[in-house]
N, C-alpha and C positions, 0 to 999 in steps of 0.2 A: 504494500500500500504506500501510496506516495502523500504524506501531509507537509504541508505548509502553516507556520505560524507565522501572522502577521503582527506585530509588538513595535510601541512606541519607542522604544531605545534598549535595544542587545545590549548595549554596552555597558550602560546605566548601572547604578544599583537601585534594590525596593524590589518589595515582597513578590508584585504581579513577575515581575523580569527570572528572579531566583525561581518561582516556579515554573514557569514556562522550560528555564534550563535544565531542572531537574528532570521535567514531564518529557522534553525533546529528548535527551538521553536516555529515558528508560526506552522510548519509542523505536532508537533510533538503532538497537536490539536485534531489530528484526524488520523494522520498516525503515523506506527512505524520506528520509525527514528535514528541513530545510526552516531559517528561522530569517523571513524577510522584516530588519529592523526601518521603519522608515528613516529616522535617525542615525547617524553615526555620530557620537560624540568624542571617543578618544581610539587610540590605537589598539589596544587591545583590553577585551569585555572584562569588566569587575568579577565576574562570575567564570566557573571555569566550565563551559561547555565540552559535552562529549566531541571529542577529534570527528565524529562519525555524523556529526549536524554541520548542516552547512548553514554560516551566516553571509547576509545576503545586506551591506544599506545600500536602500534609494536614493538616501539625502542626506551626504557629507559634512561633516558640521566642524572638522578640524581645523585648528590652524594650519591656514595656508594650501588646503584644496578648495575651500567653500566660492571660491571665486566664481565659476560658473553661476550660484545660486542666487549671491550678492545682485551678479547683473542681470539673473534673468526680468526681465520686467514682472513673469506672471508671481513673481517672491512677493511682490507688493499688493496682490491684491489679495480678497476676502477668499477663504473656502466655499464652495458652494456645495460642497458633501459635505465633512467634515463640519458635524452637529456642533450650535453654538454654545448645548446647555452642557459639551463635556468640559471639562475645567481646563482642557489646553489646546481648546479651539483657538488662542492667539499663535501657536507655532503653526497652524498648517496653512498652506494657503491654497493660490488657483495653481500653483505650480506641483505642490503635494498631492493635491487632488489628479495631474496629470501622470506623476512619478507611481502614484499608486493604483491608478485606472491603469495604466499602462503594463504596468506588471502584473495585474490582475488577466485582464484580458490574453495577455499568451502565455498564461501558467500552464504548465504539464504537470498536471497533479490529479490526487481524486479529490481529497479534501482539504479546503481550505479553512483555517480558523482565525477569529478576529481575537481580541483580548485587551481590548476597552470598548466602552459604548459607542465614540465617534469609529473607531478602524469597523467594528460590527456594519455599521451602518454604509462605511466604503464598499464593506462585502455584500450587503446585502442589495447595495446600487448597483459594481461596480464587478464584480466577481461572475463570470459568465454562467448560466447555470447547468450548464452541463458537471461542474463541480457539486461535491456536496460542500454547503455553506454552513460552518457553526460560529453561534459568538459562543467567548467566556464569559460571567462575570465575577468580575474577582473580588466586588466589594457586594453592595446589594442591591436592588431597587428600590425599596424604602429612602437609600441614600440620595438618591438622585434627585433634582429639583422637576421639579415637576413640566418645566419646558424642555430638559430631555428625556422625561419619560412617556409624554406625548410623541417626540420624535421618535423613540424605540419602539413604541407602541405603533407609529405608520408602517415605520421601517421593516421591523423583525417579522413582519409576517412571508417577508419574499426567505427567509432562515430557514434550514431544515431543522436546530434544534438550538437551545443554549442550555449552557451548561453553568449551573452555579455550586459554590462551595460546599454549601450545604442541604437539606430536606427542605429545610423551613421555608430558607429562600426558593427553591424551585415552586414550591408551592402557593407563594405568593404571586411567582409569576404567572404561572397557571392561572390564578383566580384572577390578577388583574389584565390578562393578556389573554381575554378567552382565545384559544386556536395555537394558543405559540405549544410545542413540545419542550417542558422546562425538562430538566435532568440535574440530579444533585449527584454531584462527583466532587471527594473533598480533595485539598493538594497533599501531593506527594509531599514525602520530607524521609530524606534519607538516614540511615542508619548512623548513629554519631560512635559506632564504634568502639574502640576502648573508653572512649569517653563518657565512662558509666561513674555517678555516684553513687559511693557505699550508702549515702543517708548520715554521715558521721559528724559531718563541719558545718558547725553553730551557724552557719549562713543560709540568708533567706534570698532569691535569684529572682529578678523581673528584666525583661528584657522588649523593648518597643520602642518607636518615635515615641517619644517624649510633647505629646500632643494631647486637644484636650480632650478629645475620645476616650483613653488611655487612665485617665480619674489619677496618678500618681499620684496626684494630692491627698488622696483619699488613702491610698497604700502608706505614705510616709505622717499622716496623721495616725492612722491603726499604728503605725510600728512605734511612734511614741508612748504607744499604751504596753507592747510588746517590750518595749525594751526599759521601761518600768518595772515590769516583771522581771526579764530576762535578761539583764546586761549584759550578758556574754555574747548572746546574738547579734549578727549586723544584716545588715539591707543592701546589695551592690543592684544597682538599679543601671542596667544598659543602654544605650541609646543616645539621640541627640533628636531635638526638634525645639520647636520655638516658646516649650514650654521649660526651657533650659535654666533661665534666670529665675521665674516665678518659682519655681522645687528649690534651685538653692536658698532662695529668702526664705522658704517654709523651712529646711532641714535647718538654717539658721535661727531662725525664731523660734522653734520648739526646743532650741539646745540639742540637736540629733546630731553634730557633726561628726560625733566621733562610734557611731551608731548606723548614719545613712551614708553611702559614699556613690556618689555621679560619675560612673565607670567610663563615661563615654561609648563610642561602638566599638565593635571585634566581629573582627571575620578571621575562620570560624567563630560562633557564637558559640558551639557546642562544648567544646571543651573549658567555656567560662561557665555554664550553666551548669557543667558536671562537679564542679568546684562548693556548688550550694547545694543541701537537703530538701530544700522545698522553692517551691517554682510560685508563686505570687500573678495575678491578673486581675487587675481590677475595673477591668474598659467598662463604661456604658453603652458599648456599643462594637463587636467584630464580626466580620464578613465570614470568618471562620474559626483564625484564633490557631495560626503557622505558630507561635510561640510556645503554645499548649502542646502541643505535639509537640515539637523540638523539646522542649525541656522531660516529656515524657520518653522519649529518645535517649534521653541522658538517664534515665531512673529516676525520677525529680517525681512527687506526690505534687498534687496542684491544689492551691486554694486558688478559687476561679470567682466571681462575681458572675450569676444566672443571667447574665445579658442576652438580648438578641444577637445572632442571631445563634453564634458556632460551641460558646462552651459546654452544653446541655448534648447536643450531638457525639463530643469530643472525651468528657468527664462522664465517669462514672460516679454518681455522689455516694461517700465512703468507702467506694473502690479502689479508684485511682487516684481520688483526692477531694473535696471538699467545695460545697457552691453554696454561695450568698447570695442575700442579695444585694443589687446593685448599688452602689452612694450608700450599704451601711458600713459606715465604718466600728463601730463595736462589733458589730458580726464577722468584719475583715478581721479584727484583731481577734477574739475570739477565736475562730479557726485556724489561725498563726499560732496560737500559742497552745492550739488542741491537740495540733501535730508535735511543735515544739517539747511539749512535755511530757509527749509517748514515742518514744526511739523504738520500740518494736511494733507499734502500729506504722507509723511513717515509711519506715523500712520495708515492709508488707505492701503499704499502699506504691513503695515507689518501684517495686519487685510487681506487680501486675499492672503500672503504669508503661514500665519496659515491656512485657509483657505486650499486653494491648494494642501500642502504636506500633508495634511489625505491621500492623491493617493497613496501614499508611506508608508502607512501602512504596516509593516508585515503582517500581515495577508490577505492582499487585494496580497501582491507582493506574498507570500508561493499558493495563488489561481490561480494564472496565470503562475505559475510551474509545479502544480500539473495537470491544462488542459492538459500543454505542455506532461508529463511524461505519464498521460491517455492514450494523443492521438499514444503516440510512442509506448505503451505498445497493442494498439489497433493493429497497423499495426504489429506489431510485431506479432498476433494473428490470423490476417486475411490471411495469404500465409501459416501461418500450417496448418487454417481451408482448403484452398483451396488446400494445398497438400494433407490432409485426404482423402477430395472429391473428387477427381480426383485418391488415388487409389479403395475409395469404386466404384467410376462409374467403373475402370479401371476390379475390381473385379466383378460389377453384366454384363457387356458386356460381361466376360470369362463363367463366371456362365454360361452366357444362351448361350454362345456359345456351352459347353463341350455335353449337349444334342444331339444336330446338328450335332456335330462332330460324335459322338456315332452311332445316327441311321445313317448315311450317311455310318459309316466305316461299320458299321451291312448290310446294304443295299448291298455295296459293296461285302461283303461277302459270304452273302447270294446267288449272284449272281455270283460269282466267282466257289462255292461248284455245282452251280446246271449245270454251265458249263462244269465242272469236268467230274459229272456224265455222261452228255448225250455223253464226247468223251471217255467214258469208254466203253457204250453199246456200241457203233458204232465199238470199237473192239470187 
């Protein structure tokens, strides 16, 4: 099978990009597989792609190739695909739209997939159909403002399926998209290997942008009540986003400094994760919740906040780890210090956490894709088989018709000339 991913920037880092690279290399196993970045931004991608995916950019963004794009004139003007309610409808333009019509149009593929709502919506204009067409989504529909989810909702009906993170979200879509085919397929996230915690060291592991989705406010208030209790415990919180300043003034103003510590990022994450006993998430809000599993990868018990849409999907409560609810924080800390002051429960929960997220294999999620793209490539198969059929029937009914016709018209004739005759003699 030949699949094509179409993605805002290979090169990039961020959650959508790492999954796709994971998804392409388990794919790329057994199928030929191809990752059209519209973007190129540096020389070589943040992420380390299978040698066996090919990356493919449209549109050069380094220093000192971009010159063609500078001057093409169509770089200045507006997209007229490229939906205005995705949030980076300012990078695309009339030229974009030609760079990716264009490569759309003489794909040798069978399927093509998109993986944001504006590339979706490329596919679904722009992608000939003789391909099968899928979008991803990789955040949710709830998320989206409501003037691109009118345009997905024109759009996605030319789609043969989309595929979201979770249950929940498919289902949404479903109900608000009567006729679209949603599918819940969560993301791959690979085995982190030796990078297993025993459950031993006093540390508690969160790892995200640092955004206000993410509630860390809310983790780093809980841990003040935790390390009231616990001082031996600390908090290493990962990441980098623009909620960077406001966390240090709260870890300052509650006296946590020597308590909370602002790790920054790491790539790998895994073996930072493996280093804590308990894995922390406090979002009001993820599309699936890539951190819960990674740290479940690592052996890590999770206290999770019950948010929409992924940790209820992901978390076993008192299984693999513990769920709250959302924005409380006595119930954050509570479950922190539940796990904290039983080392043989923890240990248990983080031993069927390992356990569990083998589900979430790459190569188990690239198999549950590939059924999906079979099965659409199938149907896709079955109405040309059935329109063949219908004109070969359409053709042996004429066949044996034209016979019929013949001696009938002969017959007729025959009997017309001998009518002739006899009013000849009679003159």
């Amino acid at each position: 099978m030949r699949i094509v991913f179409l993605l805002h920037n290979a090169y990039g880092i961020g959650g959508t990009i790492r999954t796709v690279c994971n998804l392409a290399g388990a794919l790329a196993a057994e199928h030929d597989v191809e990752v059209a970045s519209v973007f190129r931004s540096r020389e070589v991608p943040a992420f380390d792609y299978d040698p066996r995916v090919r990356l493919r950019p449209l549109a050069d963004l380094r220093a000192g190739n971009p010159a063609r794009l500078r001057d093409d004139p169509r770089a200045g003007r507006p997209s007229a695909v490229f939906p205005r309610g995705d949030r980076t409808y300012a990078e695309y333009s009339a030229l974009t739209d030609d760079l990716i019509g264009g490569y759309l149009a003489g794909l040798d593929a069978d399927v093509v997939v998109g993986t944001r709502p504006g590339l979706n919506v490329h596919i679904a204009r722009q992608a000939p159909r003789r391909l099968v067409r899928v979008a991803q989504e990789h955040l949710t529909l709830d998320t989206h403002s409501t003037r691109l989810t009118l345009a997905l909702r024109r759009r996605y009906a030319a789609l043969d399926a989309v595929t979201t993170t979770t249950q929940a979200d498919a289902a949404v879509y479903r109900r608000r998209m009567p006729g679209i085919r949603a599918v819940g397929i969560p993301n791959g996230v690979p085995s982190a290997g030796a990078a297993v915690s025993d459950g031993s060291a006093p540390v508690v592991v969160a790892a995200g942008r640092l955004s206000e989705a993410k509630r860390y406010d809310d983790l780093v208030r809980a841990f003040a009540t935790v390390a009231a209790a616990r001082p031996d415990w600390t908090l290493r919180l990962y990441g980098k986003g623009d909620k960077h300043a406001a966390l240090a003034a709260l870890i300052a103003e509650l006296g946590l400094g020597e308590h909370v510590r602002l790790m920054g990022t790491a790539a790998p994450i895994e073996p930072e994760l493996a280093k804590g006993s308990i894995l922390a998430v406090t979002s009001s809000m993820e599309s699936f919740g890539m951190t819960i599993v990674e740290g479940m990868r690592a052996g890590l018990p999770v206290v999770a906040t019950d948010c929409p849409l992924g940790p209820r999907e992901i978390v076993r409560d008192g299984v693999t780890g513990l769920l709250v609810p959302p924005r409380d924080v006595p119930a954050i800390a509570a479950a922190l210090l539940e796990l904290i002051g039983d080392g043989d429960r923890r240990r248990e929960m983080g031993r069927a956490a390992l356990a569990e997220a083998a589900a979430y294999d790459p190569a188990l999620v690239a198999e549950r894709h590939v059924r999906l793209f079979a099965e659409l490539l199938e149907a896709r198969r079955r109405p040309a088989a059935g329109a063949r059929a219908a004109v070969r029937a359409t053709a042996t009914r004429t066949a044996g018709a034209v016979p019929a016709l013949l001696d009938a018209a002969g017959a007729a004739g025959r009997a017309a000339a001998g009518k002739a005759r006899r009013r000849a003699g009679g003159r």
